[in-house]
Structure formats: structure tokens, C-alpha cells
C-alpha positions in Angstrom: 0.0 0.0 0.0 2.9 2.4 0.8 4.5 1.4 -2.5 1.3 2.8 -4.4 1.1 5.9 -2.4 4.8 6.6 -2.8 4.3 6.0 -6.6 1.5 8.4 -7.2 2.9 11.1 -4.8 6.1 10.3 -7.0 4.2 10.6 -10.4 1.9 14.1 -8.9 5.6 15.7 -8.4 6.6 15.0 -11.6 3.0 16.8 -13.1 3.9 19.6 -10.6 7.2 19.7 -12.6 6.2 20.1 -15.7 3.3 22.0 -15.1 5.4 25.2 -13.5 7.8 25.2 -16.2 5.3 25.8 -19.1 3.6 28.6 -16.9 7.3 29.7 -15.7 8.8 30.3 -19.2 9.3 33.2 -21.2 7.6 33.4 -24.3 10.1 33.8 -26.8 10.0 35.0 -30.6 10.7 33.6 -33.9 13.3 35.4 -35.8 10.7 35.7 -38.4 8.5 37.7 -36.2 11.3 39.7 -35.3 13.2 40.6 -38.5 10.2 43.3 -39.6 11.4 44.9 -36.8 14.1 46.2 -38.3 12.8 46.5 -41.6 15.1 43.4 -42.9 13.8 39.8 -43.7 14.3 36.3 -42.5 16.9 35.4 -44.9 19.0 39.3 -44.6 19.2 38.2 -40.7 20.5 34.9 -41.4 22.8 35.7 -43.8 23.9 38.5 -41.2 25.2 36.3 -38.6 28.1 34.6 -40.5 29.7 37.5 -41.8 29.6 39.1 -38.3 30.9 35.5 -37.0 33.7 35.4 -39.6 34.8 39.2 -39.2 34.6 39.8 -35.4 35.8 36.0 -34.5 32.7 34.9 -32.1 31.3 32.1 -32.6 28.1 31.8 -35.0 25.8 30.9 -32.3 26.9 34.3 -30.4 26.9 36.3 -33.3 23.2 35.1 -34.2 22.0 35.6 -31.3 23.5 39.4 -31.0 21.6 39.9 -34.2 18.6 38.2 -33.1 18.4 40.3 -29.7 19.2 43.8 -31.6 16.5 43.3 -34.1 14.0 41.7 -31.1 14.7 45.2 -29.2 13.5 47.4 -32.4 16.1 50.1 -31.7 18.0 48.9 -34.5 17.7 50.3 -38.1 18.4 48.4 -41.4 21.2 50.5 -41.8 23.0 50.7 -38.2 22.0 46.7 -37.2 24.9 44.6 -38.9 27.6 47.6 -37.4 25.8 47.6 -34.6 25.7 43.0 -34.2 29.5 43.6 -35.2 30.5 46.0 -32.2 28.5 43.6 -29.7 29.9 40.5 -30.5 33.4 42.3 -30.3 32.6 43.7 -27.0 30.9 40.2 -25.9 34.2 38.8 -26.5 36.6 40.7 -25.7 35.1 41.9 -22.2 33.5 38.0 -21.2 30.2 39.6 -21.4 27.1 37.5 -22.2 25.2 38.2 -25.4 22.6 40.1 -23.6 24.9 42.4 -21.9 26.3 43.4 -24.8 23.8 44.3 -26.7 22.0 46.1 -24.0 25.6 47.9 -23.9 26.0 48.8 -27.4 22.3 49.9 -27.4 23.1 52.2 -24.3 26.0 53.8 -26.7 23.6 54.8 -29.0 21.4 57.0 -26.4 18.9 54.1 -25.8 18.7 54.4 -22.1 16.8 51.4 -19.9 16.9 49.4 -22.8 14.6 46.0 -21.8 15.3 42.8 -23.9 12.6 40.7 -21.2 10.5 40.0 -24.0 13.6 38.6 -26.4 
């Protein structure tokens, strides 16, 4: 009997579990819902991040996701983003900072002040 009570305690945890993750998560975006954002498509966003990878010397998974967070923010133009992706993932490595922080730093350089990436 203790066996069967242990089990189902065992198996309502587990529900428990899973159940505050999916409320606890953020909801993120698609990069396809972010790229009009910044008035570029899909495709110019994912053809951004290995040149930025190759000419800054991050990996391609840091420089996607600088371009991914600077286009998510909306602060970035067509024109400034790929300059703007470049001088992040410099700073990101060449400071140990994460992604975030240096995007939110590059955006601060650039007079956006309280920048919030939450919802990226």
C-alpha cells in the first residue's frame, strides 16, 4: 500500500514539474517575427550572422544571437543593425560579457537608455 502511495505522490511531483515550467517560461520570438522589426527579412538576418561571426571572430551561435536580440529590441535600423551586431559580439568577447549584456551595452551607446530585452 505504501508502494502505491509513494508512486502516485512520486508521479503528482513529476505533473507539478512540468506544469510550472510551461507557466514559468518566457515566451520567446521567432526570428521571423522579429526581423520586420528592423525592416530586414528572415533570410538578410540569417545571412547577417556569419559574416559578423567570420569578421569579429565569435562564434556563429553568439553572433546570431546578438543579431537576433538587436533586431527583437526594435532600436535597430536596417542601416545601423549589422555595425551595430559587429560592435557587440566584439565587445561580448573581448570583455567575457554575455550576449545580452552586450547588446544592452551597445544599445546604451547609442542613447537608448533602460533598454529591456525581457521579451527577447
Amino acid at each position: 500500500m505504501i508502494k502505491y502511495i509513494a508512486t502516485i505522490g512520486g508521479l503528482g511531483l513529476a505533473v507539478a514539474f512540468v506544469v510550472v515550467f510551461f507557466i514559468g517560461r518566457t515566451e520567446t520570438k521567432q526570428l521571423h517575427e522579429v526581423a520586420p522589426r528592423a525592416g530586414l527579412s528572415y533570410d538578410d538576418l540569417m545571412a547577417m550572422g556569419p559574416r559578423i561571426a567570420s569578421s569579429t571572430g565569435v562564434t556563429l551561435g553568439t553572433s546570431r544571437h546578438v543579431v537576433y536580440l538587436l533586431a527583437c529590441s526594435g532600436l535597430s535600423s536596417k542601416a545601423t543593425l549589422e555595425s551595430q551586431a559587429a560592435q557587440a559580439s566584439t565587445l561580448a568577447r573581448q570583455r567575457r560579457l554575455s550576449d545580452r549584456e552586450a547588446v544592452v551595452a551597445i544599445l546604451a551607446q547609442g542613447g537608448a537608455a533602460g533598454v529591456n530585452l525581457k521579451s527577447c
